[in-house]
Each structure stands twice: as C-alpha cells, then as structure tokens.
Backbone bond lengths (Angstrom), bond angles and torsions (degrees), N, CA, C in turn:
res aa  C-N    CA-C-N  psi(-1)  N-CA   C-N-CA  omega(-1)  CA-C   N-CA-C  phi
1 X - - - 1.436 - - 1.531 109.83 -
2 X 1.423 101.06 138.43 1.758 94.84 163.93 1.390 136.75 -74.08
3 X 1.239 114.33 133.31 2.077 96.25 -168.19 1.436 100.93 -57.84
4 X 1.271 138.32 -5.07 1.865 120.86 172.70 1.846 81.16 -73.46
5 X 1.371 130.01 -75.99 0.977 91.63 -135.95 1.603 123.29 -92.88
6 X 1.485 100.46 22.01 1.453 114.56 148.19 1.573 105.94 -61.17
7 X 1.201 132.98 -97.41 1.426 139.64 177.48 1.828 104.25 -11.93
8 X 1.109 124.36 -38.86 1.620 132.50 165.92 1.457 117.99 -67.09
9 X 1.355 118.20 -32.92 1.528 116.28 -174.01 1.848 102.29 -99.75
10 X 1.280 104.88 -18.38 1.233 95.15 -170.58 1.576 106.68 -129.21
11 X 1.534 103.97 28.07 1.778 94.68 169.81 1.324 130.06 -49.57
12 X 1.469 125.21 -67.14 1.344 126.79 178.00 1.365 129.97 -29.79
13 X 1.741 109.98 -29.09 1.439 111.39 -162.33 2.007 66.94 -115.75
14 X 0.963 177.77 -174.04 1.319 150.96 -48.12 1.900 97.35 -58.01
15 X 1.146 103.51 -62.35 1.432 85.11 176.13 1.422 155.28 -44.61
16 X 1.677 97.33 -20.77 1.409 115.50 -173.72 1.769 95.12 -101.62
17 X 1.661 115.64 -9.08 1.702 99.48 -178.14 1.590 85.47 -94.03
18 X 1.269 132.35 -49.29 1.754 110.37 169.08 0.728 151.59 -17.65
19 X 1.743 108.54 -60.50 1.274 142.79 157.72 1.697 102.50 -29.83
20 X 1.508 117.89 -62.00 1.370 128.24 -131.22 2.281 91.51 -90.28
21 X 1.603 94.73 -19.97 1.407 110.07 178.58 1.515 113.25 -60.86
22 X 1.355 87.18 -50.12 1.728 107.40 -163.01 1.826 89.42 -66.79
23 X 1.495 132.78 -64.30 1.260 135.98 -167.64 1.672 105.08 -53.70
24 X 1.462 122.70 -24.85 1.438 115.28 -177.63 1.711 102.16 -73.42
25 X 1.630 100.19 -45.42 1.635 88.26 -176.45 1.408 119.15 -80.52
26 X 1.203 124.74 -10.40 1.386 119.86 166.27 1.418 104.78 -57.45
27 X 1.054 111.75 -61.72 1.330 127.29 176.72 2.031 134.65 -8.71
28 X 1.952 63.98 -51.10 1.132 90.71 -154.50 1.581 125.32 -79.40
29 X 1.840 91.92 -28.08 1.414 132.62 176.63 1.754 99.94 -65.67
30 X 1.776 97.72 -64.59 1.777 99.68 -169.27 1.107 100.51 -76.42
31 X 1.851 152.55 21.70 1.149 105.38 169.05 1.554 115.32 -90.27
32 X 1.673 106.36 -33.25 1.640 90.26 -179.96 1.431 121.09 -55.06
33 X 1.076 111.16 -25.73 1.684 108.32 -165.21 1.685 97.05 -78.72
34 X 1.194 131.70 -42.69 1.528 134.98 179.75 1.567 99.40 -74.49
35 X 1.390 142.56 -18.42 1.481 118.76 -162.00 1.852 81.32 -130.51
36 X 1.206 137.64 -32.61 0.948 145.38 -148.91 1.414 121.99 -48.00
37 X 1.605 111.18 -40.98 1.172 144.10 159.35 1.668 128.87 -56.12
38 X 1.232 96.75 -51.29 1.970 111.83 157.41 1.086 91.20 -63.85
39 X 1.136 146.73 -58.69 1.916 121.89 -139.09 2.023 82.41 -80.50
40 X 0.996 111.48 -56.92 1.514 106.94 -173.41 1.287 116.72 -44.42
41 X 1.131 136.39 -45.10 1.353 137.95 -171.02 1.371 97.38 -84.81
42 X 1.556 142.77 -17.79 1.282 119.91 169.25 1.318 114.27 -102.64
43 X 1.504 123.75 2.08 1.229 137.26 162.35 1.821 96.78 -69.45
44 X 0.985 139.04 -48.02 1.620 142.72 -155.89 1.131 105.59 -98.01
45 X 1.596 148.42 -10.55 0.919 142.66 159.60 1.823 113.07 -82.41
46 X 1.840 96.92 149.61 1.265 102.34 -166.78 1.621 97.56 -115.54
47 X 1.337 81.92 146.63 1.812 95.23 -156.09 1.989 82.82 -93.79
C-alpha cells in the first residue's frame, strides 16, 4: 500500500491518536500552573 493511501483509509483514527497527543501535552504544560498553587497551599498548611 501507499502511505497516501494508508493516511486515506485510516484518517479518523490518525486523527483522533493526534488529537489525543496534542491534549496530553497541553495538559501537561497547564497542569502545574492551574493545580500548582492548591497542591502548595495544602502542602504548607499544618494539620
């Protein structure tokens, strides 16, 4: 087979494992900065 028409028979599922790439590294970037702050402040409080 030719990889075009691999990339043709199997777009949806290349697209949806991309898709799922791109959302891990977003992810991955915003979570300290969005959670980063909670974990600290319940790390610094004394129980």
């Amino acid at each position: 087979m030719i990889l075009s028409q691999l990339f043709r028979r199997y777009y949806r599922s290349i697209l949806f494992a991309l898709s799922l790439v791109v959302i891990e590294n977003v992810a991955w970037i915003a979570e300290p900065t969005l959670f980063g702050n909670v974990i600290d402040a319940f790390s610094t409080q004394e129980v």
